[in-house]
C-alpha positions, 0 to 999 in steps of 0.5 A, a space after each residue: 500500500 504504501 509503495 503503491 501510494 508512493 508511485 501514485 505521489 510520483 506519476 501525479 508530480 510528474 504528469 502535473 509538470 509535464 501538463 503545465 510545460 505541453 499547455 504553456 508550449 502549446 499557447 506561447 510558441 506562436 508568440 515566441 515564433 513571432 518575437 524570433 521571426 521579427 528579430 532575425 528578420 527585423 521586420 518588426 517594429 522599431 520599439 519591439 528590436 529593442 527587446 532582440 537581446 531576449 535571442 540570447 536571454 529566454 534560452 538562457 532563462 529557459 537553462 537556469 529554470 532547467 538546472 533548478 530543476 531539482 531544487 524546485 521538486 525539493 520545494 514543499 506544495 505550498 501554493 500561494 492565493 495569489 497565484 490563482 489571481 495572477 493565473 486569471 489576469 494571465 489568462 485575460 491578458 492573453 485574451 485580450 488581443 492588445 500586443 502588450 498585454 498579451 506579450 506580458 501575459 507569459 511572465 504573469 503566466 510563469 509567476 502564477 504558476 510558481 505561486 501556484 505551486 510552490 509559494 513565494 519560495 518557488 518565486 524565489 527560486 526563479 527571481 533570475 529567470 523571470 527577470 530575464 523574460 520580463 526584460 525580453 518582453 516586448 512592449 511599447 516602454 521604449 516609445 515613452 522613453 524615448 522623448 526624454 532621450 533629446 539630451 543624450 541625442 544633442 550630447 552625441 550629436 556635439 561630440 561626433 561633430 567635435 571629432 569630424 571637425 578635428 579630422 578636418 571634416 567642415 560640420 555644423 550641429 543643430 541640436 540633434 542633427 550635423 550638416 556635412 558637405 550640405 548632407 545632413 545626419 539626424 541623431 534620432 532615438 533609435 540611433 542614440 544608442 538606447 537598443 544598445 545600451 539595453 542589450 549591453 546591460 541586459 547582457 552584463 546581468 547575464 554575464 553576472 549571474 552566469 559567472 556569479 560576481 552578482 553576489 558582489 553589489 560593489 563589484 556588480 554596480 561597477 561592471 554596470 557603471 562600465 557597461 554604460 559608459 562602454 555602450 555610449 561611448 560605442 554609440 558616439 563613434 558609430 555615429 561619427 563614423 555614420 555621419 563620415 561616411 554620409 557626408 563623404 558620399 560613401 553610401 555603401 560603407 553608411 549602409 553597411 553600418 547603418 542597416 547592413 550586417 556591419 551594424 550586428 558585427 559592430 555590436 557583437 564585439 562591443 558585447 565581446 568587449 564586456 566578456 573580456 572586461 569581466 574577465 579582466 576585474 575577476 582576473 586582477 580584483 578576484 571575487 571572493 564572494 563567487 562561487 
């Protein structure tokens, strides 16, 4: 009686999990295929690209849910009445046919779900890779940020016009635009390097919690406070580069950097740059906090 008990416990856990994994790939991977099919092909929206780093992140959410496989069946049942009203909202959100709402519906889904389950310890246990989905998932908050990024857009507008007027170059800047050789370059949003600045940070957490230096908030914030500099100070000489080769009529070169595959190369080795800093701090200022 008992083992037959204990068999009984064991087919229920297990064909519980794996009813809840068939039914969330059967309702998000249309919506997955879409995200991955607008980011390769980028025939999305602007304010979607701006979530293309959840290329790299939603497998690597997906990884670390996996190896806390055993962690979470260690979790007592425990379930969470917040659960069932997340699970419900989930479900309307879903439903709702709003791209935003329906986008976000995943990461209420999984919340529920851990809720549900295994309480707030089982939300605990997977804090890293809901955040890493919540991140990844499009919405339209790049669009309401973006008016408040004319600072940033005047800002590299002078410094890639005081670099082209050192090499000689005769431009003129008008807040968010630099004039060359009667050409204009207009520093807009989207080329104020925001799509980069997220994905670097949203990388270096990444890089963070791969290596385990996040257990270090000094060490952390440093690399952060690195990452950003890294990624505007990229940003400007892409821009420079930019207006250069605009104002010189190298048309093939400014759409090679602009729109080609020589903007993703340009990009993966400044993300290339943050692994070799990493390395570079864990190497000469060990940390003694990483496992």
């Amino acid at each position: 009686m008992h083992i037959q008990r204990k068999i009984r416990l064991v087919v229920k856990r297990y064909l519980l999990g794996e009813g809840i994994t068939v039914l969330l790939v059967l309702l998000y991977a249309p919506l997955l295929v879409h995200w991955y099919d607008g980011w390769f092909n980028k025939n999305i929206s602007i304010e979607h690209e701006y979530f293309s780093h959840g290329l790299i992140g939603l497998p690597y959410a997906a990884y670390i849910a996996w190896m806390n496989r055993k962690s979470w069946r260690s979790l007592p049942n425990s379930p969470h009445p917040l659960g069932s009203f997340l699970l419900v909202l989930g479900t309307l959100f879903y439903l709702s046919r709003l791209s935003d709402l329906v986008n976000l519906s995943l990461l209420v889904m999984l919340v529920s779900i851990c809720l549900s389950l295994k309480g707030i310890p089982g939300l605990k246990l997977h804090a890293m890779p809901l955040l890493f989905v919540f991140l990844a998932s499009p919405n339209h908050i790049p669009y309401l940020i973006e008016p408040y990024a004319l600072p940033l857009q005047h800002f590299i507008a002078e410094i890639s016009g005081f670099i082209l007027i050192k090499v000689g170059l005769n431009v003129t800047v008008q807040e968010i635009y630099l004039y060359v050789n009667d050409r204009i370059v207009e520093v807009a949003p989207h080329c104020a390097g925001l799509k980069m600045l997220f994905t670097s940070l949203y990388v270096s957490l990444i890089l963070l919690d791969w290596t385990g230096v996040w257990h270090d908030q000094k060490r952390s914030l440093l690399f952060l406070g690195i990452t950003s500099i890294l990624s505007i100070s990229s940003n400007i000489l892409r821009n420079t580069l930019l207006t250069y080769f605009h104002g010189t009529q190298k048309e093939g070169l400014f759409t090679w950097l602009h729109a080609g595959w020589g903007g993703d190369l340009y990009s993966a080795c400044i993300l290339g740059l943050l692994v070799l800093i990493l390395n570079g701090m864990e190497k000469y200022f060990p940390s003694q906090s990483v496992n």
